[in-house]
N, C-alpha and C positions, 0 to 999 in steps of 0.2 A: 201385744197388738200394735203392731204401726200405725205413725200418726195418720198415715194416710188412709187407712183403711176406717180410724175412730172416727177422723171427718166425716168420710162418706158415711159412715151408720149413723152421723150426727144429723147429717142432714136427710137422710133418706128417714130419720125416728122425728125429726123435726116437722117433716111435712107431708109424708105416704101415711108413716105408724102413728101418728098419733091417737091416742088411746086418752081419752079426759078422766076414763075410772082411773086407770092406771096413776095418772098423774096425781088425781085428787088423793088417790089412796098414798100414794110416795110421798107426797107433803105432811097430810095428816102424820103417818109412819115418823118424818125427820121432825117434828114438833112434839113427838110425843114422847114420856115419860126423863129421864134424866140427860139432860144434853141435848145438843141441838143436831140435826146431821146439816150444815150447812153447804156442804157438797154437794145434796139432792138436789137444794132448793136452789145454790146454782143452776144446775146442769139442768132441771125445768124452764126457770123462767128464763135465763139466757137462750135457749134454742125452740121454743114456741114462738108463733105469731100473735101479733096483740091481742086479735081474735079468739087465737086457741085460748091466751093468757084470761080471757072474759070467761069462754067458759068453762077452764079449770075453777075459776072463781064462785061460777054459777052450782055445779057441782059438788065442791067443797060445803057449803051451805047449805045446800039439798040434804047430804049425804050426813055430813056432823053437825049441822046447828049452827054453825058459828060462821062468823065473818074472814075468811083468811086473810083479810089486811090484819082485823084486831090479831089474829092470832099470831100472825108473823111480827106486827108491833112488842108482843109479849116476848118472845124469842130474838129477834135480833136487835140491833142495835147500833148507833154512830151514823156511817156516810153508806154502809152495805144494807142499813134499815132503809134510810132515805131513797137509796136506789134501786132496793126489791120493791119499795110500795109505789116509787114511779112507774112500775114496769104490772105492777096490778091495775094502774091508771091505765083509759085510754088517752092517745098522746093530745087530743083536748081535752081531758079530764087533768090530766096533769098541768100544761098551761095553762087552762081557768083556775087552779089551787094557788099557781103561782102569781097570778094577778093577785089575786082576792087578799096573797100574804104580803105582796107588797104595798096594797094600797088601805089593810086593817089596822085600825089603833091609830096613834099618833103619826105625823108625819108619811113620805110615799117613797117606794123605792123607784122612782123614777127609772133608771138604769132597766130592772125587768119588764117595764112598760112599752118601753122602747124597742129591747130585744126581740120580746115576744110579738107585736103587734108587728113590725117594720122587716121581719122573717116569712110571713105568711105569708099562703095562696087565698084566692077570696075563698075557697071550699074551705079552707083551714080555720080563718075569721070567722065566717059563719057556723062550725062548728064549733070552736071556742065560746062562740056567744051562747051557744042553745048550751053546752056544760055547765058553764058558769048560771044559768038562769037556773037550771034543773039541780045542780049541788046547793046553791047557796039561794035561790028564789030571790034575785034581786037581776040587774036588768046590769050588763059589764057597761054599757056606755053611759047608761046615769052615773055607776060609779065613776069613769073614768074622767066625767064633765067636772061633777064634785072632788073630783081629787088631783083635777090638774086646772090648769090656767092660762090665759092668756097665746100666744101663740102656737106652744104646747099644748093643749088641749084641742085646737083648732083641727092639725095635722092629725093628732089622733084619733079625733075624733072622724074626720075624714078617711082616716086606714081603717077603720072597724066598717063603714058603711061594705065595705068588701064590693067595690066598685070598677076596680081595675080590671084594664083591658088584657083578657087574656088569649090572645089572636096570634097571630105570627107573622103578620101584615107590617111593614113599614112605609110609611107615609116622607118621604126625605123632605116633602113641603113642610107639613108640620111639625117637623123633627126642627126646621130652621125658625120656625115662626115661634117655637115651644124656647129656644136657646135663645133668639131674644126681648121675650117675655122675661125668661129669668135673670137674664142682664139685666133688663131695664127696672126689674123689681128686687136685684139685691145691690149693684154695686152704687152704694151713694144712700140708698133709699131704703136701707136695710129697715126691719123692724115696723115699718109701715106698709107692707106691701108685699106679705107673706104670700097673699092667694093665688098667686102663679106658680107658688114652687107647689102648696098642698096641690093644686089642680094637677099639674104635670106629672109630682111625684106620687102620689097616692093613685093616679089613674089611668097613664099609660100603662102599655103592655112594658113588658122589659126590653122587648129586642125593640121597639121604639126607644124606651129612655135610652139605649146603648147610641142609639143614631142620635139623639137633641145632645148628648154629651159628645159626642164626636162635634155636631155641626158648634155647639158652645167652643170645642176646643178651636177649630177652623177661624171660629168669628172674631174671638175676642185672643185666640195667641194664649189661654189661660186656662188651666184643666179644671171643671164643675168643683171639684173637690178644693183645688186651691181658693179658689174664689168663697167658698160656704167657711174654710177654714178661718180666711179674712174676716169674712163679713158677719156671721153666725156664733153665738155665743152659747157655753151652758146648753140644757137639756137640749133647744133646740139645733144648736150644731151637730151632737150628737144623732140627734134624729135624722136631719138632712144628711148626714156622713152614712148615715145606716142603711138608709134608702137606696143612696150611692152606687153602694160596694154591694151592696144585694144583689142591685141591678147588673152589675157589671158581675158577677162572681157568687153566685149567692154557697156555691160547694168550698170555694176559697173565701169567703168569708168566716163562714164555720172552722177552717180549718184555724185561721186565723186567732179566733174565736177562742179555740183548744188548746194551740201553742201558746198564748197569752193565761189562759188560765194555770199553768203549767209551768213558766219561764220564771227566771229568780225563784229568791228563797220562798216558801210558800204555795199553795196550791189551790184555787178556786174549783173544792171539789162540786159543788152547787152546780157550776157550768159542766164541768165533764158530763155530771149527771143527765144536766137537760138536754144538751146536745147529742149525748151517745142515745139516751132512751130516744127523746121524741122526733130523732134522724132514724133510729135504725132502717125503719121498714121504707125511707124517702128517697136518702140520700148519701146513707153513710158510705157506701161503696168508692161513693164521686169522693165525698169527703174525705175518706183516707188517701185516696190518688193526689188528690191536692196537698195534703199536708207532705205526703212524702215528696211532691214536686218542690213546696214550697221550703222546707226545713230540711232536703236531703236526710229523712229518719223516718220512721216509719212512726204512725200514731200509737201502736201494739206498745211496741218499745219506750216510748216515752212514756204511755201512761203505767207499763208496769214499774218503769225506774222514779214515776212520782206519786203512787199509792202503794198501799198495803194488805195484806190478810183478804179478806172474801171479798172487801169492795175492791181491791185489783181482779184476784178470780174473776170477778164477776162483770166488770169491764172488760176486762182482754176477753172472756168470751164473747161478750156483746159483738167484739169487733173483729172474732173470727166469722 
């Protein structure tokens, strides 16, 4: 069969045909008796919608008793387990799991706090929060109070209210008035006088922040980025940078994102993970266009020359 003809039945079995008995029954079938078929479970969970992926899930259970996450836990295994059971998540289910593991036990992973909270739409926030309350019955911004501090906590605490303007309006007044506010609250003054970046950043629309970062560069001769580089340290530079480049590119940031996790010896399969799962149904489209703008290669290509065995399969379909 040519590939072009598998496509089309791929996609036409993906969203006309889909059939949930069908599926349930194909899983159950690749988990049972000696061996795995992990090709099935490929060629399901990669080319369903997250939807469909709930109610394969729902029927699975109905029909055999069991949980198809435990049972695919029992069967697979490594970075191809971690990223079939994101893909049985919904993609706020899977970023609330990821909070919850960065900030349990000792010590916080900061770094996923940042990614995941500084990435979102307020629909996205707000979803996150009700997962995280309904998986784990605890409340994400109490966590996030108790496990952060000090200026860091403040901003974040301000990106969870899911308050930002999402409009398409640009105000060029308050674009000027917004650049220097932030002048005048970081250059000199850093560290005392956070609350104009959390206000601006946490709560403008984007295509505003994109106009106060223009009028900052106009004012002060200095690009927003150079300036937080300067003046911002630690977690919360980080933060402020994240904000940034969201704003400014939030499909090239990811891209960014991918080729970073990827580049030199080693691989941050963790990020592939979360970005290919909880992009695919968003953004990954843009996402790939960027990476191949930005790296001249295509994303396919890199990630099959930096993973292996089903958790490649199983990427590279994601990103057909």
């Amino acid at each position: 069969m040519e590939v072009v003809n598998m496509k089309a039945a791929k996609e036409k079995r993906s969203h006309q045909g889909f059939d949930v008995d069908r599926d349930a029954k194909k899983l159950y079938k690749a988990c049972k008796g000696m061996g795995t078929d992990e090709a099935a479970i490929i060629e399901i969970l990669s080319s369903r919608t997250s939807d469909q992926r709930q109610q394969i899930k729902q029927k699975y259970k109905a029909v055999y008793g069991k949980d198809l996450d435990e049972v695919l836990k029992g069967e697979l295994s490594g970075n191809f387990e971690k990223a079939a059971l994101a893909l049985l998540d919904r993609p706020s289910e899977y970023a609330a799991r990821q909070l919850r593991k960065a900030m349990k036990g000792l010590g916080t992973d900061e770094a996923v706090l940042i990614e995941i909270l500084c990435t979102r739409s307020n629909k996205e926030i707000v979803a996150i929060k009700e997962a995280y309350q309904r998986l784990f019955d605890r409340s994400l911004e109490s966590d996030v109070k108790d496990d952060t501090s000090g200026s860091l906590r403040k901003i974040l605490v301000a990106l969870l209210q899911a308050n930002r303007d999402e409009g398409n309006d640009v105000d060029k007044e308050l674009a000027g008035q917004d650049a220097k506010d932030l002048y005048d609250a970081g250059e000199g003054r850093w560290g005392t006088d956070e609350l104009a970046f959390n206000e601006v950043l946490a709560k403008r629309s984007l295509k505003q922040l994109r106009a106060t970062f223009q009028a900052y560069q106009t004012l002060m001769g200095k690009d927003i980025e150079e300036a937080i580089e300067d003046e911002a340290s630690g977690d919360l530079k980080k933060t402020y940078l994240t904000l940034v480049r969201c704003a400014r590119d939030l499909e090239g940031y990811f891209a960014e994102s991918l080729y970073k996790a990827m580049k030199g010896a080693g691989t941050n399969e963790e990020t592939l993970i979360q970005i290919i799962v909880t992009r695919a149904e968003v953004d990954l489209k843009g996402i790939k266009a960027k990476f191949q703008e930005k790296y001249q290669k295509s994303l396919s290509d890199m990630v099959r020359s930096d993973t292996s065995g089903d958790f490649q399969k199983l990427l590279v379909a994601l990103l057909h």
